[in-house]
N, C-alpha and C positions, 0 to 999 in steps of 0.2 A: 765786295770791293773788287775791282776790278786790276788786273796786272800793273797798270801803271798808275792806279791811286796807292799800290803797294811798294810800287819800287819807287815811287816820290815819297812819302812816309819813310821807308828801310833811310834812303836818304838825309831825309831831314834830323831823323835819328840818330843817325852815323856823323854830321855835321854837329848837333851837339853834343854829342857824350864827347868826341874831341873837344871839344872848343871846354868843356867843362875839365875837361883830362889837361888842359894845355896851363887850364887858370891852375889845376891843382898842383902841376908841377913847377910853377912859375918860377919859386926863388932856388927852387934844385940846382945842382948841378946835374950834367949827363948827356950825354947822347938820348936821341930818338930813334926809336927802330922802326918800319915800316914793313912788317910781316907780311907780304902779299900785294905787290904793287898794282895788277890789272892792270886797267886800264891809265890808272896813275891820277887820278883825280884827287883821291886821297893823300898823295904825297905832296902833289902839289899846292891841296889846302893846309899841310903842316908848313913845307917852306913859308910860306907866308906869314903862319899865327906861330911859327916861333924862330924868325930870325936869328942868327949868332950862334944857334944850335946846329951840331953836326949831324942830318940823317942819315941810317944806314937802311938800305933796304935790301929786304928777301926774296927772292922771283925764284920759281922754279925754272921759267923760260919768258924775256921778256918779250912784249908785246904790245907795248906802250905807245901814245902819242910822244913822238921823239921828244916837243920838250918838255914832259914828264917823266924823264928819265935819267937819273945817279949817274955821275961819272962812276968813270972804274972802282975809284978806290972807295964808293959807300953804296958800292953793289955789291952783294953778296949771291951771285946767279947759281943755280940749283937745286936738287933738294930740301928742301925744311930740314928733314932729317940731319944731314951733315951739313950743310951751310951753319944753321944754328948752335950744334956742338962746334965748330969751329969756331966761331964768334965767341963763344960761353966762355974759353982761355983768352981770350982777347979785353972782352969789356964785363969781367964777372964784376959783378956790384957797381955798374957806371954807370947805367943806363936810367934814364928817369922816367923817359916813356914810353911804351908799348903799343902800338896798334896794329893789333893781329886780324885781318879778315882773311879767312882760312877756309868758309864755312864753301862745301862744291855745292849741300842740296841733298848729298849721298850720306845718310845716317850712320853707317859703318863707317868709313874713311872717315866724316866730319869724327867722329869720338876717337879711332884710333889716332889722328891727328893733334887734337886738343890735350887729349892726355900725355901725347908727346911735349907740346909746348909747354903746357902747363906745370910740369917736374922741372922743366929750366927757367921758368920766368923766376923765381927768385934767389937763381944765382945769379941770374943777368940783371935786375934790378937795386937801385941804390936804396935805402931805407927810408920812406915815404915813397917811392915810386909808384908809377898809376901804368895799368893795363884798361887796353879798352879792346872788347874785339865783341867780334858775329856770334863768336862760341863760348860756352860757359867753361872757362879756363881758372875756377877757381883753385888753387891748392891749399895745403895746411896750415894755416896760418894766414892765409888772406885776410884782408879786411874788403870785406862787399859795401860797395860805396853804393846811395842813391843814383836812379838816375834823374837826368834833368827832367822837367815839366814836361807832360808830353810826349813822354817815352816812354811805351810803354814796356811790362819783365817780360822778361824772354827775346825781345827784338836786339839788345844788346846788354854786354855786362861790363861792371867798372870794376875793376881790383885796384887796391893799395897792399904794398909792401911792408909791415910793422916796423 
């Protein structure tokens, strides 16, 4: 397969496990988190599919098409590491949805990263809340959701909150 029948695929993947994330938290209450803005493609497809919902997003350093890009107050700019313990006293148990893409490419960094996220997704998640990311961030207690048609394991994973 070639480079870009994979990075059309990584895509079409990542457009549904959201879009499946979005129906799952539908009648939740909560904020949305946007773990990893890039390019912002991805946040700009949540504004859309979940109107009336406040997102917050994570950027180590942004570098966004300007308008995919959070005002001030639902940016949280720098590291994962402290950005997100700051947040965890802010919206512990508020949040309904998670979409973490985290993932550099780099095997070390992606596991000590994930393991990082993963120890705080359920304090920062409401009870049904859904994660959706690049990395396997399951913790104890997860519940491992299917993914949608089409998608295949490994390309992306779905957690819910008990």
């Amino acid at each position: 397969m070639s480079r870009l029948d994979s990075f059309i695929r990584r895509l079409q993947a990542q457009r549904a496990c959201l879009d499946a994330a979005v129906d799952l938290v539908g009648d939740l209450p909560g904020a949305v988190f946007e773990l990893g803005l890039g390019n912002g493609r991805t946040y700009d497809h949540l504004r859309e599919a979940c109107p009336g919902r406040e997102i917050f997003v994570f950027e180590r350093k942004v570098a966004a098409h300007p308008d995919c890009v959070p005002d001030v107050e639902h940016l949280f700019e720098g590291c994962i590491e402290e950005t997100l313990e700051a947040a965890a006293g802010r919206f512990g148990g508020r949040v309904a949805l998670i979409h973490a893409d985290l993932g550099s490419g780099r095997a070390d960094c992606d596991a000590a990263v994930s393991a990082f996220v993963a120890a705080r997704l359920p304090l920062l998640l409401t009870s049904g809340g859904v994660v959706v990311s690049d990395q396997d961030v399951g913790w104890s207690g997860a519940e491992p959701l299917a993914l949608p048609p089409g998608v295949r394991a490994g390309r992306y994973y779905l957690y819910r909150k008990a």
